[in-house]
N, C-alpha and C positions, 0 to 999 in steps of 0.2 A: 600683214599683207592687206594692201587695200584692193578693193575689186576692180580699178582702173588696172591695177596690173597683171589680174588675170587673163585667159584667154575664151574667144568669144567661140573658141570651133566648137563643130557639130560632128566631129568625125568619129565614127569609129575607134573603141580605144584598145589597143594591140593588148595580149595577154603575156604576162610575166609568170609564167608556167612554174620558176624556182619561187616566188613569191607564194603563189596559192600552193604549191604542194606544201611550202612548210606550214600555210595556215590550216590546210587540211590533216595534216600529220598533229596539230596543236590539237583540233579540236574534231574533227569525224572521227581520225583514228584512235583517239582517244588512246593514246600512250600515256598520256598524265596529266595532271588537270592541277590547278592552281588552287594553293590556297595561302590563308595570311601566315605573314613572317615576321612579328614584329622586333627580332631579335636583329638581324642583320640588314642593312637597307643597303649592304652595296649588292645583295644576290636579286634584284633587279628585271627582271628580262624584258625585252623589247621595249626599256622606257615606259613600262608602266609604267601610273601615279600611284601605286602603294606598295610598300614593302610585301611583295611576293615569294615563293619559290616553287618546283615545280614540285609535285611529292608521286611518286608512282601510284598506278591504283590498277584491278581487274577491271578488263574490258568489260562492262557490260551492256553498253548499246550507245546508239548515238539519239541526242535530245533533239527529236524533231522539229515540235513548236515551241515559235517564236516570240522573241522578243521585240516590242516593236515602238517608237516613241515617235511620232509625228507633230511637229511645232509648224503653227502657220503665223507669219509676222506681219506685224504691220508699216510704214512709213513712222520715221523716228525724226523729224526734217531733217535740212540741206539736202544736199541730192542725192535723190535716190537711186539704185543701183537696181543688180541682179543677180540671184545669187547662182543663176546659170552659167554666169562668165566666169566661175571660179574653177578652176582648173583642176583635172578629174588627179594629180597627182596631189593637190594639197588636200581635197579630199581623203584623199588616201593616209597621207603623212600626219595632218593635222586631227583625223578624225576617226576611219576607219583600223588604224594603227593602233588606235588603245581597247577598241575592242576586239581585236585580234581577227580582222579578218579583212580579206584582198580583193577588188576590183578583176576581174574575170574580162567583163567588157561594157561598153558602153553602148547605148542605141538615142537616136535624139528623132524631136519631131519638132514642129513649131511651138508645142505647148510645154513640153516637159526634157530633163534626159532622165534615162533609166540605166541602172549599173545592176548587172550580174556579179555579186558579190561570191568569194568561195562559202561563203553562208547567209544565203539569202540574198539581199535588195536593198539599194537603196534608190528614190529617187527627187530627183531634186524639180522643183517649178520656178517661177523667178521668184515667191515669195512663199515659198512652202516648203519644207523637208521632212519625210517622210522613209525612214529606218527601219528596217526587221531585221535580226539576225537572229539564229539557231545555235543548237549545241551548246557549248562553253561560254558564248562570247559575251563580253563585259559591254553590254550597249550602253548603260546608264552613264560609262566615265565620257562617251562623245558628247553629253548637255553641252558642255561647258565651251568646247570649240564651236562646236556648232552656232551656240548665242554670238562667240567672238566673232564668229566670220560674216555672222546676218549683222552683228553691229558697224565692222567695216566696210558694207552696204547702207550702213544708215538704216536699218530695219530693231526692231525692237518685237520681242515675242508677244502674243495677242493670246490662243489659246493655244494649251498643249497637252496631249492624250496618250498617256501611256497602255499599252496592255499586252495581255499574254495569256493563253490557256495555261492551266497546272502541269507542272512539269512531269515527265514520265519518270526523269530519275532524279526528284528536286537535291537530295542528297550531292550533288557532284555536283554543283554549281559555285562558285566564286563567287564573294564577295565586289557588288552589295547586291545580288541575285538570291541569296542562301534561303528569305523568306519575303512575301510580299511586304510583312511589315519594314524590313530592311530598306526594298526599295522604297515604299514611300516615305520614308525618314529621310533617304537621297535625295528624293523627288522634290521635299519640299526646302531642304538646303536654298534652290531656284525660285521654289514657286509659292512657297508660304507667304502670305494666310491663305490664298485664295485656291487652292488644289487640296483633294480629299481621295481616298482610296474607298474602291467596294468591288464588295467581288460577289457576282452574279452566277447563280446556279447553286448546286447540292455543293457542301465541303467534303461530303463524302464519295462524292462521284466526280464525273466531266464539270468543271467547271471554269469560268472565266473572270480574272482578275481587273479592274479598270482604275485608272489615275486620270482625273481631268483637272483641269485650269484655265480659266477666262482671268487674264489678267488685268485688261483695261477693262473696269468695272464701270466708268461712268462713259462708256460710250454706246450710241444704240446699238443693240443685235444687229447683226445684218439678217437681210429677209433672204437673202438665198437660199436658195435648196439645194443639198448633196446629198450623197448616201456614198456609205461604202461599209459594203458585203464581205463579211468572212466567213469562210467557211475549214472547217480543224477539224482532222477524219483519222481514225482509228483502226486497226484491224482489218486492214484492207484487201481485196481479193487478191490472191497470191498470183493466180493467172493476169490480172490485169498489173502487178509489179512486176512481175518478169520483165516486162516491156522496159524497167527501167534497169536493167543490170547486163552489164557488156558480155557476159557469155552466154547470156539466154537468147541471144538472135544475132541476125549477120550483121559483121561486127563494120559491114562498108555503112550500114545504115549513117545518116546524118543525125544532127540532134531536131533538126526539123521534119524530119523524115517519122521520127519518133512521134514528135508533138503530131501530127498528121496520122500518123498508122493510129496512136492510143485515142483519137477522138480529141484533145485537146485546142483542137485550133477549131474546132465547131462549136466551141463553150462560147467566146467572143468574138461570133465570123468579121472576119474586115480587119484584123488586130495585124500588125507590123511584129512577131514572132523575133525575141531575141533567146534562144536558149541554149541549154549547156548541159550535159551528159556527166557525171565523173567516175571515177575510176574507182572501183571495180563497179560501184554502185550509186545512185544519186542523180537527182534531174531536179533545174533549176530552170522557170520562163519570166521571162517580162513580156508583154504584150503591150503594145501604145495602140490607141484608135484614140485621133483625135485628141482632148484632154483630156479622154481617160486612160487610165492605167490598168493591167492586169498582173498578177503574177501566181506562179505556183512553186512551193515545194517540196521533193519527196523524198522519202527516208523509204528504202523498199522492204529493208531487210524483215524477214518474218517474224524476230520476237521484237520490235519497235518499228513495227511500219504507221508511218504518220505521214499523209500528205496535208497541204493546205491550198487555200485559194482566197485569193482576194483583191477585189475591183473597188473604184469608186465610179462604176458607171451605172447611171440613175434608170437604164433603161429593161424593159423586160427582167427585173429582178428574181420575178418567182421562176422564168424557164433558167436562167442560168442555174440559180441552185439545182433543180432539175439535171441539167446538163453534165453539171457537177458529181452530182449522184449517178448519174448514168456512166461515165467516164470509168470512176473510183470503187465503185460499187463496197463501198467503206460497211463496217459492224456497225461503228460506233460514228455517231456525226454531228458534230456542236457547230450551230449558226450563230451568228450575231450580226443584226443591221445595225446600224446609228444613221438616222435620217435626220434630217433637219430642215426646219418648217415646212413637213410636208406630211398633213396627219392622213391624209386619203390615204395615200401611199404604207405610210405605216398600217391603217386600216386594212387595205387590202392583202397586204401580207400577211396578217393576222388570220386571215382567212382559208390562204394556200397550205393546198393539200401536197405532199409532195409528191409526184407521179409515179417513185420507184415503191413499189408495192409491195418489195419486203423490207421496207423501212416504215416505223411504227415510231412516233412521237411521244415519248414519256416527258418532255416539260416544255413549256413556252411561260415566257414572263415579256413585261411591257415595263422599260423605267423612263420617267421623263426628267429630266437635266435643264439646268438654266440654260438661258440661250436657244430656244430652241429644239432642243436636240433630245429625241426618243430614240430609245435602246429595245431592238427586239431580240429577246433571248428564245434561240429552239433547240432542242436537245434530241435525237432519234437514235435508236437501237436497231439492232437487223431483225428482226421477228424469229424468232424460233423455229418455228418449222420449215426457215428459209436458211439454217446455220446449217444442215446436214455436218459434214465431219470438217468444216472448216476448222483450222487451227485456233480460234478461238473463245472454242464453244468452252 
């Protein structure tokens, strides 16, 4: 497909309810989870690319953070395209389809669109794409279409950043998820020589795994500055999950109505609010302001609740985390900035204290990367005399 023959709408994209329930029955409800098969290749499902099948297993929770791989391209000559006119269904078919999971809906502005995925987000810019999915889902097999369809735009990959906190239950994950060594073995199928894996923070604790790649080596950096904020939370207040599970409040409530009651829409006031509720349990946001993007998601349930958040908006960094904390009122809480060319910035973070005061910081680290680009790693615990009989003491 070339991208003259995609479509340029900005609308609104309708939900295919029998779609996302079977991707939520594949992977929230975790009925069975995939693993390799190499004996039979016609037991196949959904057009995977590798000899799978399904093998039954106990429910034991649902994998909250995400996997997330973000390619930004550049101009490949002839004419150049967008990779916004590409149609929210080949998306789907071409891409979303191999890692198992479905388009919910879409929201557009001038700068970006944003997709409510049944697990997590994706969103696209005319020259950037930007993936997270949770639970089970096989994110690493979309590289491949992904390149195909930014080359049918004329675009060619520039750099590309994979990452993901440690899994909660890395045991039940698929192939090539099973261990970070695995994915960067994948990772670099694409991106070798020029991509390397490190993983940031304690092996024995919270920590965060990273895959980067600058492909065009001999061109200058560019001097722009971005930042984009994550923030991976643990153990989170059970009074403040309630808000996200359909029988603990009145059930007229909206999914906006929620983001609004829980504090959420005061994290990035001014944000265009796309969110989604699921069934029994589960809250998904995108937020657009401008060219930046926000999103959150939550896993409620008490023995794996894990919420996330994460912006590339450059602005007031330390109130959002803030905000963040105030919202979630999380145990356990792992930040990561990556800024680029902007060392004040990084400095001043370095600095911030964060206002929720029974949040107590056991690690911060500082790594710098070619290109520009420094990584702030922070790590905070709830303080003890602030756990009383939470379930997680």
């Amino acid at each position: 497909m070339s991208c003259l023959e995609a479509s340029s709408s900005r609308n609104h994209a309708s939900i295919d309810y029998a779609m996302v329930t079977a991707s939520l029955l594949h992977n929230h409800q975790h009925i069975a989870h995939i693993t390799h098969h190499s004996g039979n290749k016609n037991k196949v499902p959904n057009n995977h690319p590798t000899g799978l099948v399904l093998a039954p297993y106990a429910f034991e929770g649902f994998e909250g953070p995400e996997k997330k791989i973000s390619i930004t391209f550049t101009h490949n000559g002839g004419e150049q395209s967008d990779l916004r006119r590409i149609k929210s269904e080949v998306w789907q078919q071409k891409v979303l389809d191999l890692a198992h999971c479905k388009i919910i809906s879409r929201t557009s502005n001038e700068h970006f669109d944003a997709y409510v995925l049944s697990e997590s987000s994706l969103f696209v810019y005319p020259d950037h794409v930007l993936l997270k999915t949770c639970g089970t889902t096989t994110l690493l097999y979309t590289i491949q279409p992904i390149l195909e369809l930014a080359s049918s735009c004329n675009l060619k990959p520039d750099h590309i950043m994979y990452s993901r906190k440690n899994f909660v239950f890395p045991h039940l994950q698929p192939s090539p998820h099973s261990s970070f060594t695995e994915e960067v073995e994948y990772l670099n199928k694409f991106f070798a020589p020029h991509g390397s894996g490190r993983v940031v923070g304690p092996l024995d604790g919270d920590h965060w795994y990273l895959y980067m790649a600058q492909l065009n080596q001999d061109v200058t950096p560019s001097q722009e500055k971005n930042v984009v904020l994550e923030i991976m939370m643990h153990d989170l207040d059970m009074n403040v999950m309630k808000q996200f599970c359909r029988g603990s409040h009145n059930s007229t409530l909206t999914s906006y109505d929620i983001s609004k009651k829980s504090g959420i829409t005061n994290i990035l006031p001014g944000s265009t609010i796309d969110a989604f509720q699921f069934e029994p349990c589960g809250y998904s946001m995108n937020g657009l302001l401008k060219q930046f993007y926000s999103t959150i998601h939550i896993t409620p349930e008490e023995h794996c609740s894990f919420a996330s958040y994460e912006t590339n908006c450059d602005k007031n960094v330390d109130q959002v985390i803030d905000e963040v904390a105030k919202v979630f009122k999380p145990g356990r809480m792992t930040v990561t900035v990556m800024i680029r060319n902007d060392p004040k910035k990084c400095l001043d973070l370095q600095q911030h204290k964060v206002s929720c005061e029974s949040l107590v910081m056991k690690q911060k680290c500082q790594y710098n990367y070619r290109g520009g680009y420094e990584l702030l790693f922070m790590y905070y615990e709830r303080s003890k005399k602030e756990q009383g009989q939470n379930f997680y003491q």
